[in-house]
C-alpha positions as CSV (number, residue, x, y, z in Angstrom):
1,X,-11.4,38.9,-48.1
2,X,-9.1,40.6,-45.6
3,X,-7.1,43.7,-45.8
4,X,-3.7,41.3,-46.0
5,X,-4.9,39.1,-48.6
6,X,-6.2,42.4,-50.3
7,X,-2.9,43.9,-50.1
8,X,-1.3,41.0,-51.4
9,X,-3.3,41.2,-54.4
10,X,-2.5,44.6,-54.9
11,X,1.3,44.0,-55.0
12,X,1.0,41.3,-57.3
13,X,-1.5,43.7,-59.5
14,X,1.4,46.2,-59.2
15,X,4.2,44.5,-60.3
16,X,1.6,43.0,-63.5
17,X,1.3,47.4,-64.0
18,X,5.1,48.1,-64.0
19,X,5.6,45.0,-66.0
20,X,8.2,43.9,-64.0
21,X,8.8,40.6,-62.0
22,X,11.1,41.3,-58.8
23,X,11.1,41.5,-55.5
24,X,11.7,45.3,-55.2
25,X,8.3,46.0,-57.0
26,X,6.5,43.6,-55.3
27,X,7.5,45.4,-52.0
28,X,6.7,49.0,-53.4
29,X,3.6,47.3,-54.8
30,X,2.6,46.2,-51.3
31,X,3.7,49.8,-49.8
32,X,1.6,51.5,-52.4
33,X,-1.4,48.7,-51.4
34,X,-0.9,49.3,-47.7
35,X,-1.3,53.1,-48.0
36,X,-4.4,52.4,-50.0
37,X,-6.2,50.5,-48.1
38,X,-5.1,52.8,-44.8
39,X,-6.9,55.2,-46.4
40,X,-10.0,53.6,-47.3
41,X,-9.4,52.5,-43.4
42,X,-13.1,53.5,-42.4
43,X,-14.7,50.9,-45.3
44,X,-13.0,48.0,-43.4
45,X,-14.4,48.4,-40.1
46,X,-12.8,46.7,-37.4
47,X,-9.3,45.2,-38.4
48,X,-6.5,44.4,-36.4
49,X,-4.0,45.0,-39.9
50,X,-3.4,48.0,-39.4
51,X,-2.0,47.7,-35.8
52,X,-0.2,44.3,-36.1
53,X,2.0,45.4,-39.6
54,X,3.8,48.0,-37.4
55,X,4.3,45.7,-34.7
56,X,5.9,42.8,-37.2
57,X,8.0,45.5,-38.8
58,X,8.7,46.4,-35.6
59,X,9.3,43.2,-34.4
60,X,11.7,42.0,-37.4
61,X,14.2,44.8,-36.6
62,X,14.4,44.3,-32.7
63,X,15.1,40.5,-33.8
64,X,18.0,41.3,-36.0
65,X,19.6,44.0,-33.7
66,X,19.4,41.1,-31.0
67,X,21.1,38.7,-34.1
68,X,23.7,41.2,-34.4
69,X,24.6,41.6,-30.9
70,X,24.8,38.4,-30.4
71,X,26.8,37.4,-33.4
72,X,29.4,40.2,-32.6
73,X,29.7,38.9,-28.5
74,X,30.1,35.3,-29.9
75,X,32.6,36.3,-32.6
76,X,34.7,38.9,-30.3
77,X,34.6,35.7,-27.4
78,X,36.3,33.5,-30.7
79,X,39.2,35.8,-31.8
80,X,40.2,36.9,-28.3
81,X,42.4,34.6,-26.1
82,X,40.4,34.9,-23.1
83,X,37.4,33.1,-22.6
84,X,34.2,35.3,-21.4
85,X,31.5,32.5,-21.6
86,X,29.9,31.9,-18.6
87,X,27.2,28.8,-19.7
88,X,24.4,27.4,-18.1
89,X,21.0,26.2,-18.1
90,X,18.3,28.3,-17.0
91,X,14.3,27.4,-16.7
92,X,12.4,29.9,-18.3
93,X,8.5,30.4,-16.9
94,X,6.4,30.8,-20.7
95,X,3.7,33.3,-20.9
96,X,3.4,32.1,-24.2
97,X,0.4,29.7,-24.8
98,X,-0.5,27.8,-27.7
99,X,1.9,25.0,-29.0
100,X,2.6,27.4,-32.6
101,X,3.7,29.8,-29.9
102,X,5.8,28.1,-28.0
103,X,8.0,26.2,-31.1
104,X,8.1,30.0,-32.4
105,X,9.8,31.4,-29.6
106,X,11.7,28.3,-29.2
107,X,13.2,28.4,-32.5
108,X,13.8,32.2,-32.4
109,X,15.6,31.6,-29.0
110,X,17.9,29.2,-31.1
111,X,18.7,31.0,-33.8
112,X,20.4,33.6,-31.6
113,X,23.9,32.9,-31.4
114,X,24.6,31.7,-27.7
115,X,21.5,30.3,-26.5
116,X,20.0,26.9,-27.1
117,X,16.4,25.6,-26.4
118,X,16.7,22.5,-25.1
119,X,12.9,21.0,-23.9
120,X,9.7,22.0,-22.8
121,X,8.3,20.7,-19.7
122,X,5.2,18.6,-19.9
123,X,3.2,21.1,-18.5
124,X,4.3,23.7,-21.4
125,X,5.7,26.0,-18.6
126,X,8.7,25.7,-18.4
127,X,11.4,26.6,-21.6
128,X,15.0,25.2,-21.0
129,X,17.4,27.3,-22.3
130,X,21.8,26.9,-22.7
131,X,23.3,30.0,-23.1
132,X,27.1,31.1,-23.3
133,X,26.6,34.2,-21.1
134,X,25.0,33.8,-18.2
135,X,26.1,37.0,-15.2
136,X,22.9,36.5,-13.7
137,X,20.0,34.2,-14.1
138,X,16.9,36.5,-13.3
139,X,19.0,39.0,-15.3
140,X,18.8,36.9,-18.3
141,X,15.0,35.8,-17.3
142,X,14.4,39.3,-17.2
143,X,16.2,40.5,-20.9
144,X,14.6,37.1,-22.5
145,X,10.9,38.2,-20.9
146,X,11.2,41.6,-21.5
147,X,12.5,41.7,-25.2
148,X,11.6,38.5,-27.0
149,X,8.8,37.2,-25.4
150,X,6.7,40.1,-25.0
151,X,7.5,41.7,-28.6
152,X,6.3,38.3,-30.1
153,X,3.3,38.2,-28.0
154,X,2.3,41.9,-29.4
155,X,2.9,40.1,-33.0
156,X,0.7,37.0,-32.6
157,X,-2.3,38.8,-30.1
């Protein structure tokens, strides 16, 4: 069994112990699991869990600062008279892989307020993208490369 399935286990188990069904004591349940088995860390062997949970955590609040940001340039563009947009369409070169990979990044691309994926290439290359604010197209390359991409490569490697 892995250490994830393990620590799921465990915050079920300690929920069961506190006699209490939530989500809260589920999550300390898993907390209190997850510094269990980091410290029976040397019984596992080799196991990337340990590595990767910082990294999603990690990941989770870059993607919700960049939800944010967005959201608050999108909003302050709606309530002032002058219009700031600046849309186009910009190809984006993939270093992301596998077909689960690229619809992930796809979607998370379209979540964020201002930007749009709109195809694939057939090649599975190529990322089309609308967006609101475009200055400068490597710019924007460069910021979706740098921050999205890469952290959710580090999640899924």
């Amino acid at each position: 069994m892995t250490p994830f399935l393990i620590n799921i286990l465990l915050g079920i188990s300690w929920m069961l112990l506190i006699g209490e069904v939530s989500a809260s004591t589920f999550l300390s349940g898993l907390v209190i699991g997850y510094a269990l088995l980091w410290l029976s860390k040397p019984a596992w062997g080799e196991t990337r869990y340990f590595e990767k949970l910082p990294r999603v955590i990690t990941f989770i609040f870059y993607f919700l600062k960049e939800l944010i940001i967005a959201n608050m340039k999108v909003a302050f563009d709606i309530v002032t008279p002058k219009d700031y947009m600046k849309p186009g369409i910009i190809a984006f070169p993939l270093d992301v892989e596998s077909d689960i990979e690229i619809t992930l990044f796809a979607n998370l691309v379209t979540l964020t307020p201002g930007t749009l994926s709109l195809d694939v290439s057939a090649d599975k290359r190529i990322l089309y993208v609308h967006a609101l604010y475009v200055e400068d197209a490597d710019q924007f390359r460069h910021e979706l490369k740098n921050g999205l991409e890469k952290r959710l490569l580090e999640v899924l490697r």
